[in-house]
N, C-alpha and C positions, 0 to 999 in steps of 0.2 A: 504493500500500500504506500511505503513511504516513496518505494522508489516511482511509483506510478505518478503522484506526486509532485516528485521533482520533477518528472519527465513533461507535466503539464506547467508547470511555472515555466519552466526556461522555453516552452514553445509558444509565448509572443514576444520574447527579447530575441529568437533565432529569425522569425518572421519579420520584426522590424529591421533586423541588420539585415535581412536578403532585401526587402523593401529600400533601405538605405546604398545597399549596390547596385540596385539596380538605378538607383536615382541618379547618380554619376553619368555613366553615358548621355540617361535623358537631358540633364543639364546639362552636358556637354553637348550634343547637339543643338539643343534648343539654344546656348548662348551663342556659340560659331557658326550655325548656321538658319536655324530659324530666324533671329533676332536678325542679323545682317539683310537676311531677303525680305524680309516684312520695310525696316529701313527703308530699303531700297526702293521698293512699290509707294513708300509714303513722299520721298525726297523726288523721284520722278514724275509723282503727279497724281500717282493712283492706276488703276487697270485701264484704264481710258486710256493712257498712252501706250499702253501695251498693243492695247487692240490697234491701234491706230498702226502700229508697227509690223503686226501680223499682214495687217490689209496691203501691206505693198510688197509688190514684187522682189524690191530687189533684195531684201533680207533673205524671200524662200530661197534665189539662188545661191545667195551665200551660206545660208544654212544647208543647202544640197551639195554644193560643193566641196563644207566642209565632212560632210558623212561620207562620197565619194573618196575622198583622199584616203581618212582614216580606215577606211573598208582596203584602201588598195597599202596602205603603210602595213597594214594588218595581213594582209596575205602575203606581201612582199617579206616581209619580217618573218612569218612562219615557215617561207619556202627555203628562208636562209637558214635557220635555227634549226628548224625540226634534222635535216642533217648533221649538225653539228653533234646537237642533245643526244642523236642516236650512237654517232661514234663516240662520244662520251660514256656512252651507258654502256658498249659492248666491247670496247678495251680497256685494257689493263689498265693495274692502280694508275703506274709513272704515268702514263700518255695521257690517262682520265683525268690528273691532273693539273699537267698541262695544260689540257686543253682547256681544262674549267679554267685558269689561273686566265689564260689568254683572255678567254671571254669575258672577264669580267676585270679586268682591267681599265675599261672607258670609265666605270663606275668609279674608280679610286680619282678623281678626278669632278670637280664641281659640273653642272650643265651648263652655265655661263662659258666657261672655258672651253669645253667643248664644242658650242656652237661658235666663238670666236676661232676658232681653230679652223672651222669648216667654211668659214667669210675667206681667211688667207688662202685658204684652196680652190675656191671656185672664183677669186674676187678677178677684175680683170687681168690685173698686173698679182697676181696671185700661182699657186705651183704650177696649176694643171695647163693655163696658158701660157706660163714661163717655158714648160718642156716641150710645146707644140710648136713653139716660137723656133727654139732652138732647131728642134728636128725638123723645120723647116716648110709644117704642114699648115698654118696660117700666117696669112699679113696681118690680118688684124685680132685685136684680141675676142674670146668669143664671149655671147652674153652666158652666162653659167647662174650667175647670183641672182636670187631673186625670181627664180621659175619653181614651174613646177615640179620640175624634175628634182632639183636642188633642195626643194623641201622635203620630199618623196625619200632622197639618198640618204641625208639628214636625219631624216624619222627613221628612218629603218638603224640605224647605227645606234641611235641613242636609245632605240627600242629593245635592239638585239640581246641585250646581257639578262633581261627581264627577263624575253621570253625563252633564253635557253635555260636560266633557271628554273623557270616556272613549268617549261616540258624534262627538264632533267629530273625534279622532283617528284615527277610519275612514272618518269620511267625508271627510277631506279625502283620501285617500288612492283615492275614486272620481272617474273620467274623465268629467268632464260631458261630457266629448266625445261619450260613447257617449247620453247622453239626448237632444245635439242628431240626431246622425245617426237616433235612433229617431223622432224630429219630425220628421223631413225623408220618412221612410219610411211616415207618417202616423199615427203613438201618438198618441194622445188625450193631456192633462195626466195625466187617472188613471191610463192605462195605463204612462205613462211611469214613475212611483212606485210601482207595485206590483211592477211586471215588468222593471224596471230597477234603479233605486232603491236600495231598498227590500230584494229578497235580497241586493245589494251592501254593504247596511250591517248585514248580522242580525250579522256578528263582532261589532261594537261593541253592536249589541243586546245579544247573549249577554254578553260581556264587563262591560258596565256592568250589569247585573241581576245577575249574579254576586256582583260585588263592593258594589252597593247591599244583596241580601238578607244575605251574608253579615257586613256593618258593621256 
């Protein structure tokens, strides 16, 4: 009886401290991000400029355009990764090191930096028209900065360390065991990656395109 007891006293002080963790996040959300966008809708004028801002054309294009890229930084970014991640996951320690150590290297290094890095290489008077100069394949310098393309190469680089992380951290979490036994059963190399593989690693697929598009 005593212990029943105690076991009922201390069950609305356990209740108030789960109440009280959970309270954290909400307040953190609600002060960094609720509170800032309410701000915002009251210091611009109210939903009335909002609407005002949906009604014109040229925002939808800029907002298509920007989902466009992001779709295409995102599959460009996966087509490079998802190779790397896999030879990461199927050799050895030394070289798995390596390789992760390579990739993730951009990351030791601020964004700002980064992208000043990639201005001196596409700029006019910059690497990639300095070497074309020399080797004598343009007169004039070409436009590189500032396109599409430029931003495309860009996002993929600063994106890459993400998403091979984010596909290495499922794939290591696949049993090559199950690729050798499907070799032994007679899979082909391709069949072993597509029908094996390959659906084993679509979480970290999904995962890392997620979080590439959405960045």
């Amino acid at each position: 009886m005593a212990k029943d007891a105690a076991v009922l006293a201390s069950a609305p002080t356990g209740a108030f401290s789960g109440r009280a963790v959970l309270g954290v996040p909400v307040a953190y959300v609600v002060i960094l991000f609720v509170l800032p966008i309410a701000s915002l809708v009251v210091v611009a004028g109210g939903w009335q400029s909002y609407g005002k801002v949906v009604g014109q054309a040229l925002y939808w294009d800029v907002l298509l355009n920007t989902f466009e890229l992001a779709a295409l930084v995102t599959l460009c970014t996966l087509l490079v990764a998802y190779p790397v991640a896999f030879r990461a996951r199927t050799a050895g320690r030394r070289l798995r090191i390596f390789i992760m150590v390579c990739a993730t290297i951009p990351m030791w290094t601020s964004l700002l930096a980064r992208s000043y890095a990639w201005i001196s290489v596409l700029d006019r008077q910059g690497l990639i028209n300095s070497i074309l100069k020399i080797l004598g394949l343009i007169d004039r310098p070409l436009r590189l900065l500032h396109t599409t393309e430029a931003t495309l190469v860009s996002s993929v680089y600063i994106m890459m360390p993400l998403m091979i992380l984010t596909l290495y951290a499922q794939m290591s979490e696949i049993d090559l065991g199950m690729m050798r036994a499907a070799r032994t059963l007679g899979a082909r190399p391709a069949q072993l990656f597509v029908r094996v593989f390959l659906p084993l690693s679509m979480p970290g697929v999904v995962a890392g395109s997620l979080l590439t598009f959405i960045v």
